[in-house]
N, C-alpha and C positions, 0 to 999 in steps of 0.2 A: 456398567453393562450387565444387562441378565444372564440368565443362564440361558445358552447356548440350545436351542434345539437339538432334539438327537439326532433324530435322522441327518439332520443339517449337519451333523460332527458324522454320522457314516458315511456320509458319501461323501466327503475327502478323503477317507481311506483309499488309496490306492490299492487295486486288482489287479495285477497280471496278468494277462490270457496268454497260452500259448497253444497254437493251431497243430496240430498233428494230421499234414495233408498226407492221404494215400494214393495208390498207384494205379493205373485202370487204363490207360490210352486216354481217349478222347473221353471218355466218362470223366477223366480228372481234371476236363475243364469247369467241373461245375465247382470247382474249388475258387474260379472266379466269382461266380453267383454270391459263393458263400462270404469273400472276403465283402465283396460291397455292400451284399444286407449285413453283414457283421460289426461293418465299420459305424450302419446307422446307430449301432446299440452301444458298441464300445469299444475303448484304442485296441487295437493288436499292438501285442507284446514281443513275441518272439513267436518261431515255424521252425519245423522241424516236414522236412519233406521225402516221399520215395515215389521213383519215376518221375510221373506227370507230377506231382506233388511237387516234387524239387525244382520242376522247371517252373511253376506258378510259384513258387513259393520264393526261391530265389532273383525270379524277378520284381516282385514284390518287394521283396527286402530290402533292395538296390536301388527300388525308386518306386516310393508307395503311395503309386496312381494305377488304382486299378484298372481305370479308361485306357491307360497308355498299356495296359500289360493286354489287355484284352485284345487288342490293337494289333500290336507287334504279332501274337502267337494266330490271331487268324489270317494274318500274311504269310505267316507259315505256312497253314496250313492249304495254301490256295498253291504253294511250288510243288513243282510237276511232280518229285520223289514223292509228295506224303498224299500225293492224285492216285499215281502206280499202286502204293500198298494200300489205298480203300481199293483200287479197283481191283484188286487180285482178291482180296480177302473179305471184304465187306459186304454188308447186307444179308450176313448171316448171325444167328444166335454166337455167343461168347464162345462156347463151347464148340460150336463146328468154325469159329475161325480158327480155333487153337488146331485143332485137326489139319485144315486148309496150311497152317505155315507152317506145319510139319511134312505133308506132303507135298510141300512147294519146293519144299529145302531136300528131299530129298529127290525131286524131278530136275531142278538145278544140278545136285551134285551129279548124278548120275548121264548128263548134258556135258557138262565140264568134265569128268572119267572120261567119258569116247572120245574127247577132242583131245585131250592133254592131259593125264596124270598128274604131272605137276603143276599144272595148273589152276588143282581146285580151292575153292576159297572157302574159311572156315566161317564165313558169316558174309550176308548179302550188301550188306554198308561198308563200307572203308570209314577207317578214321577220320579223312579227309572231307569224306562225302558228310559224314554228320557233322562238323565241325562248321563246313560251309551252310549245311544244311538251319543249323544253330548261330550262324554268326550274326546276324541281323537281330539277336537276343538283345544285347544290351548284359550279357554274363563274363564278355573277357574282362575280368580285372576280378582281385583279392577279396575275399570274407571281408576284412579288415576294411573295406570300404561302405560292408550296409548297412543300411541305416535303421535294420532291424535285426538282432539278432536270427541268424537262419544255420540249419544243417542238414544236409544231403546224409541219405541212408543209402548204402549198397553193401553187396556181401561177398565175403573174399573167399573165392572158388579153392583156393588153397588148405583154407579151414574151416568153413562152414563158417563163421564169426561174422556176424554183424558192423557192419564199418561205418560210424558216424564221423562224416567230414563236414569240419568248420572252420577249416584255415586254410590257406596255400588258394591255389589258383578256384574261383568258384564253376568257370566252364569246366573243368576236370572233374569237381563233385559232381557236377550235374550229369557230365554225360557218364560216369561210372552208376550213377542210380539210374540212369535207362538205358543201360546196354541188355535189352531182353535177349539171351544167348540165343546164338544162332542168327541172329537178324542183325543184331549191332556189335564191334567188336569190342570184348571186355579191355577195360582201361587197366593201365601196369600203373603199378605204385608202389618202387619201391619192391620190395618181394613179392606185392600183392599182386591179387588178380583179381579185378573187382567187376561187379557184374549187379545186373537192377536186383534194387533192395529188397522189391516185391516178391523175391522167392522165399525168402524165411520174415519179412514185417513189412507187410502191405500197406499196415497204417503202421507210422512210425511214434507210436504211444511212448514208447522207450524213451527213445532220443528225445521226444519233446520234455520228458521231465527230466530230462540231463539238463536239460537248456534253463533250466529254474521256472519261476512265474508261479502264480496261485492259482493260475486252475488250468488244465486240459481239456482242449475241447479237441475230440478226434473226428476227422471225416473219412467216413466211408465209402467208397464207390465201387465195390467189389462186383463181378458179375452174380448175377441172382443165378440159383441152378434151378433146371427144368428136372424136376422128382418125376414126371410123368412122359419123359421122355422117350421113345422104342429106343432099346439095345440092341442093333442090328446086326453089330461086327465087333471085333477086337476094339478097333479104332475108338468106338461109341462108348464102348465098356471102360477102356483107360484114359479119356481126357473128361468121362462123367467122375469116374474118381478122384483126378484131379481136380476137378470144378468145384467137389465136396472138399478137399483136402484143404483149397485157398479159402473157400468160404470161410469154413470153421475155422481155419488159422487166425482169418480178419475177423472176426466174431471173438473169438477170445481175445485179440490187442483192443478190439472197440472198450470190451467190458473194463479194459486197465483205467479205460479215461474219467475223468467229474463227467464228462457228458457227451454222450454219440449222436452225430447226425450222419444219419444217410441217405441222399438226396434220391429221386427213384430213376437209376438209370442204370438199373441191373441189366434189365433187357436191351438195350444198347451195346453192340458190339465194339468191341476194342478200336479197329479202326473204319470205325462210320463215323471219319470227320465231317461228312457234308450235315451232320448231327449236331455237332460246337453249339450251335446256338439252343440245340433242348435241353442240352446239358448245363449252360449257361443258365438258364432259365431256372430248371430244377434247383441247383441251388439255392440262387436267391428266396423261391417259393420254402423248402426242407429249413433255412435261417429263419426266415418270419415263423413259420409254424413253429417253430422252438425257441421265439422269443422268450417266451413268459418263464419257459425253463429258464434258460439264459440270465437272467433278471434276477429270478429270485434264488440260483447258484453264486452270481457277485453278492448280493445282498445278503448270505449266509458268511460268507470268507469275510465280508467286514466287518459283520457280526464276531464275528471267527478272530480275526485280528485286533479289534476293538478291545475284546476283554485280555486277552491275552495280555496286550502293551499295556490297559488298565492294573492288571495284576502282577506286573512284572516294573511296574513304575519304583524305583526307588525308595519314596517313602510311605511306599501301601505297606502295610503291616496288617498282622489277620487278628 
């Protein structure tokens, strides 16, 4: 037999990829886009998810058809609860809905005070309501059963600490990484009090290289901020601060990763679900545009593993 072609000896190397999906609302459905053009170029390894992330991400894991996951979450998103919250908040910039559910939450509470005191609710979802809301998932049952390595990112209110869940019941991660406070109620665990991860790691770069694999590819879906904004009021003043705050937070975990994609759906509001489909779209389009990166990132790591095990062979001697 001759010698073996190289390239034909790299690409048996085995890559790793693992996906670090972020948090956004309906922007984090382009985390669909991304898995299915990603699949054309190479296996997914392991996910690592917060919020929308974890819900794409962990249904993925559990059964890796992206048709089917696409499937289930825009059935979702057609029941009447996630109708209410586009129509109360949607069709505005990122930044004036965050404004919109503060001043909703506080037109509620102040509704529930005159009727009953004791009566006010510290968040507009019940456990209940998301859980039903969520059951047509395909999420009730164990880590221990996917068929990809996945883990849910949320952050425990008790200590600021970043809580990556990868065991125990997987509907519990999920809905602890999208209880966004005030709207969904934080999940108990244990001493914790866990709440969406998207407050201190929007993309969960971290936790994906907890998960192992050879390379990190992080997605971003963050809101884009309007620099040229009018500063009208109070209000305009501290969730533009905010907008900068999350930005540059997701901006710094992108830069942790071998490689950032972020698909363009800045200017898409959090919940402008009757959107799903641009954002779907977005994706798959930000994957192919960074194929060639993609490509020639495995094509360095085999490079990369090749001499390594070359040099670490037994009876190589220098």
């Amino acid at each position: 037999m001759g010698i073996m072609d190289e390239s034909y000896i790299m690409d048996q190397i085995p890559v790793n990829i693992t996906l670090a999906l972020g948090g956004g609302g309906v922007r984090g459905l382009a985390h669909i886009g991304v898995i299915r053009a990603l699949e054309k170029i190479t296996p997914i390894n392991m996910i690592s998810g917060t919020s929308m992330g974890a819900i794409v991400g962990a249904m993925y894991a559990l059964n890796p058809d992206i048709e089917r996951v696409e499937e289930l979450l825009m059935t979702l998103l057609d029941k009447k609860e996630v109708k209410e919250i586009e129509r109360l908040i949607s069709g505005h910039t990122p930044v004036e809905e965050k404004k919109l559910i503060v001043q909703g939450l506080l037109t509620f509470v102040k509704k529930m005070y005159l009727l009953n005191l004791r009566a006010i609710k510290r968040w507009v979802f019940s456990g209940k309501e998301i859980t039903s809301m969520f059951g047509d998932l395909g999420l009730d049952t164990d880590f221990k059963h996917a068929k990809i390595p996945i883990s849910c990112v949320s952050v425990d209110l008790r200590t600021g600490d970043e809580i990556v869940l990868s065991k125990g019941a997987i509907m519990e991660a999920v809905l602890a990484s999208v209880s966004l406070p005030g709207v969904f109620p934080p999940v108990k665990k244990g001493k914790r009090l866990l709440v969406d991860g998207g407050i201190i790691s929007s993309v969960p770069v971290d936790a994906a290289r907890k998960l192992g694999g050879d390379i990190v590819i992080a997605i971003g879906v963050e809101a884009q901020v309007d620099y040229n904004k009018k500063l009208g009021n109070g209000f305009d003043i501290m969730f533009q601060a905010d907008a900068i705050r999350a930005r540059k937070l997701a901006e710094i975990k992108l830069a942790q990763a071998d490689l950032a994609i972020c698909p363009k759906v800045g200017a898409i509001g959090w919940a402008s679900f009757s959107r799903a489909t641009e954002c779907i779209e977005a994706g798959e389009k930000a994957v192919e545009k960074a194929k060639p990166k993609i490509l020639e990132l495995i094509k360095k790591k085999r490079r990369e593993k090749f001499w390594k095990g070359f040099f670490s062979f037994p009876n190589y001697k220098e």
